[in-house]
Backbone as CSV, one residue per row, in Angstrom:
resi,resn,N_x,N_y,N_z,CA_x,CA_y,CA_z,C_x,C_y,C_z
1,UNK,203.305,49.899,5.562,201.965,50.219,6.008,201.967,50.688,7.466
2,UNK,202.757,49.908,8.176,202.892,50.774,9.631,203.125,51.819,9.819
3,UNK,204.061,52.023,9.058,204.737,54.038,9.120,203.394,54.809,8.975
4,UNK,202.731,54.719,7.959,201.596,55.720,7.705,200.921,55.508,8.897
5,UNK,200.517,54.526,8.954,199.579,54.280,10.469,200.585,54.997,11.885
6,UNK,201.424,54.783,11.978,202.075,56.085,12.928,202.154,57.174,12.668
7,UNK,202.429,58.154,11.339,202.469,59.452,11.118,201.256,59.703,11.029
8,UNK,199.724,58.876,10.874,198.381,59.565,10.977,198.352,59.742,12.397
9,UNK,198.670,58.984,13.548,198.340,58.818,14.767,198.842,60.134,15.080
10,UNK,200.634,60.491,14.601,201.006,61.156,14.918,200.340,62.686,15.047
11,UNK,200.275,62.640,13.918,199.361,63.851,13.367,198.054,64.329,13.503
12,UNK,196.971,63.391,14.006,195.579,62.979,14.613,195.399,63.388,15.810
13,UNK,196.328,62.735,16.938,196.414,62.828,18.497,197.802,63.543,18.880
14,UNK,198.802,63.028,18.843,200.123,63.776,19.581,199.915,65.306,18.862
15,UNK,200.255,65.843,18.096,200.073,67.165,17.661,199.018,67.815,18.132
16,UNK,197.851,67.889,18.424,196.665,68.372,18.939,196.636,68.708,20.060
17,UNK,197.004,67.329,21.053,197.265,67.328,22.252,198.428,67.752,23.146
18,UNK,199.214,67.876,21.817,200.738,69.092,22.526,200.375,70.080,22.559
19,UNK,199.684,70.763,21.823,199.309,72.228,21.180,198.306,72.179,22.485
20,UNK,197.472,72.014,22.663,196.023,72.174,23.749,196.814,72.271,25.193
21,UNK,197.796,70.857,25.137,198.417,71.229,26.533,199.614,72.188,26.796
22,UNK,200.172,72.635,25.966,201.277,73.654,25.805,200.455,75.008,26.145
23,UNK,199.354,74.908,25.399,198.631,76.313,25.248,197.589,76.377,27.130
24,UNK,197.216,75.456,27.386,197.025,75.663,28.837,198.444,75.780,29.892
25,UNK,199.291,75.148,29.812,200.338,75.631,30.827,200.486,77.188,30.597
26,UNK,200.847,77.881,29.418,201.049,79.034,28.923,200.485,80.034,29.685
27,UNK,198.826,79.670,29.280,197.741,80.083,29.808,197.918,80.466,31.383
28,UNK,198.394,79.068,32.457,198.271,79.240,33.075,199.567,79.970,34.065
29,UNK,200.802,79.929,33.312,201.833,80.869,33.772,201.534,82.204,33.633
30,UNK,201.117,82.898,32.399,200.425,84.067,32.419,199.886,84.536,33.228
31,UNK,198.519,84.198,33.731,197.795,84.391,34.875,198.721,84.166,35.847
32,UNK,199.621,83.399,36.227,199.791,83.947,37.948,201.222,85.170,37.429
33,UNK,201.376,85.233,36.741,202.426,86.539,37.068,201.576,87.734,36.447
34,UNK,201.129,87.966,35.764,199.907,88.914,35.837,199.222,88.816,37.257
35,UNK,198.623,88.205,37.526,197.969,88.180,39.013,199.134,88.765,40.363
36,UNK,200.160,88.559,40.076,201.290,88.767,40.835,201.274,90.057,40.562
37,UNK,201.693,90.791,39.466,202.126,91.604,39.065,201.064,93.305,39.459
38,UNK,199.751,92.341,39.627,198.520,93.383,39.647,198.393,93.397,41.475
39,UNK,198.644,92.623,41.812,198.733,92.505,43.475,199.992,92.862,43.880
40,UNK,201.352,93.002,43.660,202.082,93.758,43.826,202.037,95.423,43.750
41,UNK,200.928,96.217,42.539,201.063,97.559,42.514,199.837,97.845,42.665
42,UNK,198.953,96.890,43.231,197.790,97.696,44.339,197.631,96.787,45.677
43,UNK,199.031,96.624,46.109,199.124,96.302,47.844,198.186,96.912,48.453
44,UNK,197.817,98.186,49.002,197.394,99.392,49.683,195.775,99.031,48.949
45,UNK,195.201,98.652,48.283,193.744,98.553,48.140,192.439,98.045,49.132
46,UNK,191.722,98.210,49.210,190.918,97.959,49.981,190.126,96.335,49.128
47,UNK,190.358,96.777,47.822,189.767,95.795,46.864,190.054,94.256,46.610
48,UNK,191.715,94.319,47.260,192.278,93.152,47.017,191.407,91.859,48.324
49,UNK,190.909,92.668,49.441,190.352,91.766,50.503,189.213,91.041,49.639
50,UNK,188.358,91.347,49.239,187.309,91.076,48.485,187.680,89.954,47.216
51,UNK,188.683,90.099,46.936,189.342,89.267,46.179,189.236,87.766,46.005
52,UNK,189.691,87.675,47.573,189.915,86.065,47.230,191.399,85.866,47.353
């Protein structure tokens, strides 16, 4: 009876919460090398001040 009660938990919370937090780190490596990548080939803009 314990096992099931760990593979629901498993499957309920740890799986969900890998996936949600895997998918935000992802998320958030993306954005800074995109962000990098877009501020590297418009150095010379006037636009980037405004930025932030």
């Amino acid at each position: 009876m314990i096992g099931v009660a760990i593979i629901v938990v498993v499957l309920l919370v740890a799986i969900p919460v890998g996936v949600l937090m895997s998918g935000g780190i992802g998320a958030a490596i993306i954005g800074w090398v995109l962000r990098d990548d877009v501020d590297s080939r418009n150095q010379d803009s006037e636009l980037l001040d405004l930025n932030g």
